[in-house]
C-alpha positions as MATLAB code, in Angstrom:
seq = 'XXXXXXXXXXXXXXXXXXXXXXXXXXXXXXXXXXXXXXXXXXXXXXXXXXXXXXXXXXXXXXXXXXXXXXXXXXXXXXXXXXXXXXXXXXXXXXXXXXXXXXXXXXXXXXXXXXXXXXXXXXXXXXXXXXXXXXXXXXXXXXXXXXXXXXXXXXXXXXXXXXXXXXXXXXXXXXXXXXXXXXXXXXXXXXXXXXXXXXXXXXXXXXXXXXXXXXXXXXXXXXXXXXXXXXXXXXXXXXXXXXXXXXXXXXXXXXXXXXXXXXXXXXXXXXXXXXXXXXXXXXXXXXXXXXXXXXXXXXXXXXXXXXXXXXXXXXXXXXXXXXXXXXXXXXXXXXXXXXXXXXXXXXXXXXXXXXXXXXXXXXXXXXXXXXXXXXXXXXXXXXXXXXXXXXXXXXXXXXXXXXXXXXXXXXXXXXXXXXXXXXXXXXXXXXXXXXXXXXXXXXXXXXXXXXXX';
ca = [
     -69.690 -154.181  -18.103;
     -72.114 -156.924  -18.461;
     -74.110 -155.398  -20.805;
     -71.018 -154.423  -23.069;
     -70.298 -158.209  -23.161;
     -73.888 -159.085  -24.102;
     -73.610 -156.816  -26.793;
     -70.132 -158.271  -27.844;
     -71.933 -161.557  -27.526;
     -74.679 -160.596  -29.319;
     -72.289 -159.344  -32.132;
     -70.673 -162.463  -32.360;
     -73.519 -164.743  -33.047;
     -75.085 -162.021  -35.736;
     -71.980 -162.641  -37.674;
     -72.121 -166.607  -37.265;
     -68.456 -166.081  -35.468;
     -66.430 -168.888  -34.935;
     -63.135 -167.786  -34.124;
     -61.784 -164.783  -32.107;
     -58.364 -163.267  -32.315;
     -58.238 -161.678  -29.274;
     -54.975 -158.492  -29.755;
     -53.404 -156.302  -28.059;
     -50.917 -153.931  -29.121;
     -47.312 -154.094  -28.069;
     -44.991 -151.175  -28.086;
     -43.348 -151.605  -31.694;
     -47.402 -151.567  -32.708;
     -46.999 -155.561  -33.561;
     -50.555 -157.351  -33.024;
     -50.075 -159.915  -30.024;
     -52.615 -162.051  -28.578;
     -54.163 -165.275  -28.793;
     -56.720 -167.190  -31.388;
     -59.648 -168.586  -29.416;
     -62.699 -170.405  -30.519;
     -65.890 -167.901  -29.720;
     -67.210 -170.301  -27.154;
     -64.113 -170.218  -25.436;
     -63.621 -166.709  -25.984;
     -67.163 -165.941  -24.508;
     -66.699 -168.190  -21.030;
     -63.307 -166.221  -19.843;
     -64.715 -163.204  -21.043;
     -61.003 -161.824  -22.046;
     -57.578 -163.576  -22.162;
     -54.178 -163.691  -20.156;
     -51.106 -162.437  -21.457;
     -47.766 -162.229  -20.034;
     -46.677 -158.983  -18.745;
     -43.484 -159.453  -20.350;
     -44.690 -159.014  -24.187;
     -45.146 -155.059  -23.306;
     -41.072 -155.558  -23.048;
     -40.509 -157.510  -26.465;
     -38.561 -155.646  -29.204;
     -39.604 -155.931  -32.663;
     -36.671 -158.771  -33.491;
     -38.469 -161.000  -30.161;
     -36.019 -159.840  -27.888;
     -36.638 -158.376  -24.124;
     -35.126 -155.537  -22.038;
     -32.054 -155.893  -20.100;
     -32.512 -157.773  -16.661;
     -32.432 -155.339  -14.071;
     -35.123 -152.635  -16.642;
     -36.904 -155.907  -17.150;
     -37.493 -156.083  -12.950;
     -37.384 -152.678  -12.244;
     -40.694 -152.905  -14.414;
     -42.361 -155.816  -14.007;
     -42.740 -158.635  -11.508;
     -39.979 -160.647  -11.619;
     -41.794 -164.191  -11.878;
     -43.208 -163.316  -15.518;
     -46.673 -162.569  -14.115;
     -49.817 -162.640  -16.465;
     -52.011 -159.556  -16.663;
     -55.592 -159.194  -17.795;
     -56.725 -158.553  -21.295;
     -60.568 -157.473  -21.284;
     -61.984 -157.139  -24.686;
     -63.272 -153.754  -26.081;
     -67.075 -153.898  -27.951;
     -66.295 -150.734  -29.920;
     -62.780 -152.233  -31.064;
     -64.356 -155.465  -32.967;
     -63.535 -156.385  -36.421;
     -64.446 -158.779  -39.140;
     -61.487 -160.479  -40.638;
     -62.606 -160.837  -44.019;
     -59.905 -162.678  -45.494;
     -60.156 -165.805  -42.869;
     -61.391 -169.195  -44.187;
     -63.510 -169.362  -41.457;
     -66.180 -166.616  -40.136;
     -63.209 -164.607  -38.001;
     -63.030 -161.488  -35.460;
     -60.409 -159.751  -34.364;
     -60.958 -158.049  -30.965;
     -58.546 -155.518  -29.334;
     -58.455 -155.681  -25.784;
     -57.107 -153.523  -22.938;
     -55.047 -154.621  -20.035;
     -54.946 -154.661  -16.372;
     -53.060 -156.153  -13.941;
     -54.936 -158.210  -10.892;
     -55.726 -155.422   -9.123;
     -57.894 -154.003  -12.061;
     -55.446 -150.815  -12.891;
     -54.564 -150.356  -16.329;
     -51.167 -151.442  -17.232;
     -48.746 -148.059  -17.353;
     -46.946 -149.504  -20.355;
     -49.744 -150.902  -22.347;
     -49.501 -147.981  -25.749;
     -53.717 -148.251  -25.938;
     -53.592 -146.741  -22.155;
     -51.168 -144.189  -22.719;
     -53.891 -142.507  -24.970;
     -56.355 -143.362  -23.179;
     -55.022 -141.676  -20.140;
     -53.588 -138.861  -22.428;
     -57.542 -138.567  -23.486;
     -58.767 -138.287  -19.822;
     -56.501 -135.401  -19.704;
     -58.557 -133.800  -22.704;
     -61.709 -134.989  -21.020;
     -61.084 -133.442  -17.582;
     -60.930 -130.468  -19.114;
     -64.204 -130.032  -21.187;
     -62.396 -131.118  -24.536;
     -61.879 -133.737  -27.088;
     -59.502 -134.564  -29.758;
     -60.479 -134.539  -33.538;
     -58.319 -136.521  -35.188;
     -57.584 -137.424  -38.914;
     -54.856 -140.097  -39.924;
     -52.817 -140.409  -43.625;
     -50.941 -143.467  -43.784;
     -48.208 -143.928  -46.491;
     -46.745 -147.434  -47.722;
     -44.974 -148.494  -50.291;
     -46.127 -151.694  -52.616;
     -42.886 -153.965  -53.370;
     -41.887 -157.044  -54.801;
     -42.222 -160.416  -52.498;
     -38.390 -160.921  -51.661;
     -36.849 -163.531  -49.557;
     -33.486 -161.982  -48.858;
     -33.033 -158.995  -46.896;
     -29.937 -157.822  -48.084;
     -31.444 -157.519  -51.590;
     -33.284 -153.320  -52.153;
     -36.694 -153.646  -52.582;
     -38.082 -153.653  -56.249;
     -41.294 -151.592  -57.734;
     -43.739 -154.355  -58.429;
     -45.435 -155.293  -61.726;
     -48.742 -153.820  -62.309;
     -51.317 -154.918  -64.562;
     -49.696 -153.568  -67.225;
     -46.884 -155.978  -66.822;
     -44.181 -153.550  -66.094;
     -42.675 -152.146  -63.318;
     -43.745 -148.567  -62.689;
     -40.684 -145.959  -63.387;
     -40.160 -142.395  -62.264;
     -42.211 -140.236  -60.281;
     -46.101 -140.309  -60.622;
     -47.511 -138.216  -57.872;
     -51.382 -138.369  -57.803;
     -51.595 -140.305  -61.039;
     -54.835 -141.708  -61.276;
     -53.248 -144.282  -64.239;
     -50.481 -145.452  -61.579;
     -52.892 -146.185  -58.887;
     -55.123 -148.161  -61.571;
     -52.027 -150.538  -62.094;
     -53.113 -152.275  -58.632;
     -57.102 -151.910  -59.131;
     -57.492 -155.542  -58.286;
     -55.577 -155.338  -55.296;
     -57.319 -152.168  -53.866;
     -60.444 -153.359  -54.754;
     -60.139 -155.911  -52.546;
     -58.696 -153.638  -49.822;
     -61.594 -151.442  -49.921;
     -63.645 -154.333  -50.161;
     -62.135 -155.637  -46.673;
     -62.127 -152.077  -44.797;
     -66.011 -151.964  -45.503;
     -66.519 -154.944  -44.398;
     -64.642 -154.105  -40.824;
     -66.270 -150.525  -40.920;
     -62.977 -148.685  -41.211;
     -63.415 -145.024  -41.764;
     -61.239 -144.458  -45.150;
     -61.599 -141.301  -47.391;
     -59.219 -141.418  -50.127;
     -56.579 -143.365  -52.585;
     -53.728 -140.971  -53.708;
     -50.695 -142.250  -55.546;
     -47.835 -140.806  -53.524;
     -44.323 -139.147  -54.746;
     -42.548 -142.531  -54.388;
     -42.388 -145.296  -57.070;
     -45.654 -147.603  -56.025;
     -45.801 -145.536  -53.251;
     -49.533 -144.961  -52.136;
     -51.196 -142.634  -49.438;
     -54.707 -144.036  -47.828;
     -56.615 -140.738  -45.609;
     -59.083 -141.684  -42.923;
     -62.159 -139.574  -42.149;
     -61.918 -137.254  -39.222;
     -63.082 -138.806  -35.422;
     -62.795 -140.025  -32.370;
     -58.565 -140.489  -31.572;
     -58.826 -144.046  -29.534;
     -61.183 -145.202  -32.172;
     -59.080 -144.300  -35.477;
     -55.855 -145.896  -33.596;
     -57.663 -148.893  -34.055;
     -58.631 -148.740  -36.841;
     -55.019 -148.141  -38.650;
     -53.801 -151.206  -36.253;
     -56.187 -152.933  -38.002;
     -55.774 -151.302  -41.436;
     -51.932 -152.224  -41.582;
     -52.858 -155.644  -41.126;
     -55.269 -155.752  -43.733;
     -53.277 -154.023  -46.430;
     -50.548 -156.326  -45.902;
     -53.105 -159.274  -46.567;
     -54.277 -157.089  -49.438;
     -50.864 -157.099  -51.047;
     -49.758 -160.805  -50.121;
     -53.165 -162.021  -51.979;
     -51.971 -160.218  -55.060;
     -48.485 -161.290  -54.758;
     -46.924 -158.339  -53.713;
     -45.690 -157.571  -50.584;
     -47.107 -154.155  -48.737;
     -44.630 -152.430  -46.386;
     -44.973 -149.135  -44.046;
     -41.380 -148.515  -42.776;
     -40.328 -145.073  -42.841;
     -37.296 -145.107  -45.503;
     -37.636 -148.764  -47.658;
     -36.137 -147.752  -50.681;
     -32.931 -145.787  -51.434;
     -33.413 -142.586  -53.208;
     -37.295 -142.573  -52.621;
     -39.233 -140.204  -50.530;
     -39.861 -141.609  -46.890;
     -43.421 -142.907  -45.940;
     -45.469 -141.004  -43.298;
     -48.194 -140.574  -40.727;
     -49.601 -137.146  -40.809;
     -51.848 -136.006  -37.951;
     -54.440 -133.571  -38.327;
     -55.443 -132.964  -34.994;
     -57.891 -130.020  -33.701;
     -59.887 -130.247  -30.365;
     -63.654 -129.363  -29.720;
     -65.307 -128.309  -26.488;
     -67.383 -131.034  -25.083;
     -70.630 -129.243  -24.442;
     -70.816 -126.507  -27.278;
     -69.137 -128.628  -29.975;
     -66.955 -125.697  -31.406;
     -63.478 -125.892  -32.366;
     -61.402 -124.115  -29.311;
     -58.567 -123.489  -32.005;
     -61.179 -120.320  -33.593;
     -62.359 -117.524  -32.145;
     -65.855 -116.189  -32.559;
     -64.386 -113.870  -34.854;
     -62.906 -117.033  -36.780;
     -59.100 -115.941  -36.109;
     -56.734 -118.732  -34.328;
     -57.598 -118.275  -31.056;
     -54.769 -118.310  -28.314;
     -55.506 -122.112  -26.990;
     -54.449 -122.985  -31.113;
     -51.407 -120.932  -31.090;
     -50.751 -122.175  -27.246;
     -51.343 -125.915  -28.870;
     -48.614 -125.724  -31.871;
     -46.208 -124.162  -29.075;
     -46.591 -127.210  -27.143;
     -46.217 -129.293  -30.225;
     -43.052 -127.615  -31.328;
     -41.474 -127.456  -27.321;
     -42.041 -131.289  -26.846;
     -41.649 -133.124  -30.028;
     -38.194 -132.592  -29.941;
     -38.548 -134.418  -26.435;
     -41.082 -137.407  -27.496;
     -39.622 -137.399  -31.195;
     -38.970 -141.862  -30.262;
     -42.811 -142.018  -30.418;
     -42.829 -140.662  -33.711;
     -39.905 -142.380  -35.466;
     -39.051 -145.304  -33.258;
     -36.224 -147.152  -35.463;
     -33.046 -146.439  -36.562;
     -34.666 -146.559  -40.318;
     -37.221 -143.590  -39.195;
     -34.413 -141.415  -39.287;
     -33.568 -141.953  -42.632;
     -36.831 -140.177  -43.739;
     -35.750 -136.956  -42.084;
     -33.758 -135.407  -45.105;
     -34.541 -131.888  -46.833;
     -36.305 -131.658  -50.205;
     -38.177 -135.188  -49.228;
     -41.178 -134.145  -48.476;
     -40.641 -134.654  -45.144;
     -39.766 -132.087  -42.022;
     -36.288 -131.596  -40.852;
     -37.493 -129.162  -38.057;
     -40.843 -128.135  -35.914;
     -41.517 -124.997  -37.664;
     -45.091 -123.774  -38.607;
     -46.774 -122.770  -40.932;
     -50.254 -122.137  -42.922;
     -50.164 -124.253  -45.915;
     -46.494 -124.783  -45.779;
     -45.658 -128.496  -46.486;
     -41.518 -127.284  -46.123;
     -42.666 -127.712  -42.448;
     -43.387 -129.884  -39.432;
     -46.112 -128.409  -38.405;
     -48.549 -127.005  -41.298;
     -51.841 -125.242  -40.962;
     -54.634 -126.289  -43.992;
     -56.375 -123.647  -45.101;
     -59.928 -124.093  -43.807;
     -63.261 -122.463  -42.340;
     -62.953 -121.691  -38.641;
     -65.139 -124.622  -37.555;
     -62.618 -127.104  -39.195;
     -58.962 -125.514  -38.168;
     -57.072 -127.942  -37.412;
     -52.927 -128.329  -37.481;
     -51.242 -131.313  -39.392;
     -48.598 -132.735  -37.758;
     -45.816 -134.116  -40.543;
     -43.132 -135.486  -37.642;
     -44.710 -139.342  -37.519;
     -43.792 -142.124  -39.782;
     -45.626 -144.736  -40.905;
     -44.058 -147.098  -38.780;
     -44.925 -145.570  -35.688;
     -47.348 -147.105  -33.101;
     -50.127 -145.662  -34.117;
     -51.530 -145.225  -30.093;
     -48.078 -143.538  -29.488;
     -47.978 -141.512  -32.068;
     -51.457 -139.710  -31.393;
     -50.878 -139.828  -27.716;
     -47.751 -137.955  -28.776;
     -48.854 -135.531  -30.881;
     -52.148 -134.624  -28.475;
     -50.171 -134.508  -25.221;
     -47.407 -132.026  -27.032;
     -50.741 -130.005  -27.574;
     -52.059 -130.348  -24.624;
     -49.265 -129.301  -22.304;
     -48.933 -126.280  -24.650;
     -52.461 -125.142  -23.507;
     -52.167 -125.575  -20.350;
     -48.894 -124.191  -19.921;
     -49.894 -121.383  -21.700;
     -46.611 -122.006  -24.528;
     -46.233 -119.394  -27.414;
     -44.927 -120.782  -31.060;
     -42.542 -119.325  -33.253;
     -43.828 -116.869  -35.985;
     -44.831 -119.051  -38.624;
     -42.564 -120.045  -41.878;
     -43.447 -117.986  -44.705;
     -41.809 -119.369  -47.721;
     -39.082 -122.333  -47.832;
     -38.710 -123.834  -43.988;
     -35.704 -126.796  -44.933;
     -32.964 -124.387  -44.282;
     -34.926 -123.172  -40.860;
     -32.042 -124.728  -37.951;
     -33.731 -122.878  -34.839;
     -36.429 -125.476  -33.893;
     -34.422 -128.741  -35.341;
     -34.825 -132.196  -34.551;
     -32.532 -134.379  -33.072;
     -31.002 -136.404  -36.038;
     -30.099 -139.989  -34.646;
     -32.334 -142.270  -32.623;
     -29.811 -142.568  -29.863;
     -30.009 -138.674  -28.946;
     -33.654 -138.958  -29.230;
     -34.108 -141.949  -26.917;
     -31.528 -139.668  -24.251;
     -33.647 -136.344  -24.689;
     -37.096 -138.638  -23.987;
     -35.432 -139.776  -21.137;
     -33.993 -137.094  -19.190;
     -36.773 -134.634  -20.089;
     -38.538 -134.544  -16.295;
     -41.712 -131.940  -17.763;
     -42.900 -135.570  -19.385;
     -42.815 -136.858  -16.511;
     -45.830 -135.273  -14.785;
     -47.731 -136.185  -17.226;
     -46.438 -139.255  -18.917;
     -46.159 -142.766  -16.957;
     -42.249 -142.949  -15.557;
     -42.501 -146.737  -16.018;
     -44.228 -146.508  -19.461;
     -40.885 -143.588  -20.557;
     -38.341 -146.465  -18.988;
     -39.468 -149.255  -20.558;
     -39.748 -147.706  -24.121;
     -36.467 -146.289  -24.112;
     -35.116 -149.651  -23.101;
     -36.845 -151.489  -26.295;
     -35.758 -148.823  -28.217;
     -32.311 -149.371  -27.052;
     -32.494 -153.188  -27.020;
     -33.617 -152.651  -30.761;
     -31.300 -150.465  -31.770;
     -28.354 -152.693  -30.025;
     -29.710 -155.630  -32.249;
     -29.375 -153.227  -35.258;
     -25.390 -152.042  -34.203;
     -24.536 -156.107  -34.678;
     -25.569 -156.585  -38.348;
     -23.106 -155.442  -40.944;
     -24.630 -153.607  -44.197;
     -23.723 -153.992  -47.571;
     -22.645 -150.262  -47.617;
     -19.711 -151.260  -45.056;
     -19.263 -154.431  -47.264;
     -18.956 -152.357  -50.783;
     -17.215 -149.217  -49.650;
     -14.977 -150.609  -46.827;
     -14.147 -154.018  -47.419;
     -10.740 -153.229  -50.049;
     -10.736 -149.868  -49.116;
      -9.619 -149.074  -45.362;
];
């Protein structure tokens, strides 16, 4: 440990630090922490949290009393944030020489916190670990690029590009569309070089200023850090340039939803092959045991991948987006699709998450589905040849409230999932979407309001 910190330390003063934004995740994926000056950052050698912002919804709410005690100590205890090395960041657009630092956590005793989402992979990794493998995994975020607005009861609006007009219609991969915002990726690039993020490529998505950013392949804990700290900077990206930068799931009415894919493929430890081919180069059994276990549990863990009430919205044939956990090999119609590759580099993408997902929960998700499938020894579906929208064998559940019921009374998790860490997110969940049930829309207010 000591020679981790000295190399944090060391870090530090290479990059004339002065300030340290010590984060954590919570379980909406919101950065929480504290800013500390190095020096002070350097003599505690971590920071103190409350236990209690695991809890906190994404409006600052908490769980209901007795969840809130049934969880945690009832006297609002702190626990112990220890700071990573290999999750340490420049933050390039400070006015001062700024890192951000993500930190794990730990009660007094030294165990991990059960709720904390950067354990839950971690422990879902140890899993992998114990048994000769590890995850491969490749991230492609989606977000949309709107107008700055004020009031939330107004749509969002396509912003103005250097052109000086809005963008109109449907420009999927055009090069020109993406070009109306050079200045503003140029500076995002600019930023995730500096912080030694791991991006691969630009696309312009289906949506109106809707954009797609792909991460290189690698380690999972490693690349959930890295799009923690990615959202972060493309919202600083856009708010430099005037525009506001958003990754909800459904922001705009009419539009194609905004997603997380996974592509996800696992690699024995020692020999560095892909288990998912045989020597042959066919799937081998542990891949087609791995997309059973993704299609039995998704359905089961589907509030890890779309964990509002808006992530719902997203789920709608002819969106580009899966209404089902159906496979197939280069099938985007559904959840689960298989690129076409060489046999060292098969690999499944997994369609299900939205961008707004925690990023740790969402690959803990995804690899524990896997997982269980190859251990349990579960057998998919044949694969989707053709159109898989109208597919209603393997469907999803289509509201978050019977999502958050199946995640909860689904014991199988439970063996392998935390039974604290499955309580408490189904209470923020529900706190969250109680919050949402007390706001009226404008849809109630322009269809109902002279009419009923």
């Amino acid at each position: 440990m000591s020679s981790k910190l000295d190399q944090l330390t060391g870090w530090l003063k290479e990059h004339k630090i002065t300030e340290v934004e010590c984060l954590i995740s919570d379980l909406t994926g919101i950065a929480r922490g504290k800013i500390s000056p190095t020096s002070k950052f350097l003599g505690e050698k971590g920071m103190r949290l409350p236990e209690s912002v695991l809890l906190q919804t994404v409006t600052g709410d908490y769980v209901e009393d007795d969840i809130y005690y049934e969880l945690l100590d009832p006297a609002d205890i702190d626990m112990f944030c220890r700071p990573d090395p290999d999750a340490i960041f420049l933050v390039p657009w400070a006015i001062e020489p700024t890192a951000q630092v993500i930190h794990d956590t730990y009660d007094k005793m030294g165990n991990p916190i059960e709720i904390s989402p950067r354990n839950i992979l971690k422990r879902v990794l140890k899993m992998y670990a114990d048994r000769g493998w590890q995850p491969i995994v490749a991230p492609e975020m989606e977000f949309y690029l709107t107008q700055r607005c004020e009031d939330p009861d107004l749509p969002f609006q396509a912003p103005i590009g250097r052109s000086g007009r809005q963008e109109t219609g449907r420009q999927s991969f055009s090069i020109d569309a993406a070009n109306e915002f050079d200045p503003l990726f140029e500076d995002m690039y600019d930023w995730c070089e500096a912080q030694g993020l791991d991006l691969d490529t630009l696309i312009h998505e289906e949506g109106t200023a809707q954009m797609e950013i792909n991460f290189r392949h690698g380690e999972a804990l490693h690349l959930a850090d890295q799009i923690l700290v990615f959202k972060r900077t493309m919202r600083e990206a856009a708010l430099k340039h005037n525009v506001a930068a958003t990754f909800m799931a459904k922001p705009m009415t009419g539009e194609p939803g905004s997603a997380m894919h996974l592509h996800q493929s696992v690699v024995d430890i020692e020999t560095g092959q892909n288990i998912f081919s045989n020597p042959d180069g066919s799937m081998s059994q542990l891949f087609l045991n791995h997309v059973g276990g993704l299609q039995k549990y998704i359905p089961e863990l589907l509030p890890m991948f779309a964990p509002n009430v808006n992530s719902f919205r997203r789920f709608l044939p002819d969106t580009s987006a899966p209404v089902n956990v159906e496979w197939g090999e280069e099938n985007r119609t559904v959840g689960l699709r298989v690129p076409d590759s060489d046999p060292q580099n098969r690999r499944l993408e997994n369609r299900l998450a939205g961008a707004d997902a925690n990023p740790y929960l969402a690959i803990a998700a995804s690899l524990l589905c896997g997982y269980i499938g190859m251990v349990e020894e579960l057998n998919p579906s044949p694969p989707v040849k053709g159109r898989g929208y109208e597919r209603r064998n393997l469907r999803l559940p289509l509201t978050l409230e019977a999502a958050l019921e199946r995640m909860e009374n689904c014991r199988e998790l439970r063996k392998y999932l935390s039974p604290k860490f499955i309580t408490g997110y189904v209470a923020v969940k529900r706190t969250e979407q109680e919050n949402y049930h007390r706001v009226i829309s404008s849809w109630e207010r322009e269809f109902l309001m002279l009419s009923v």
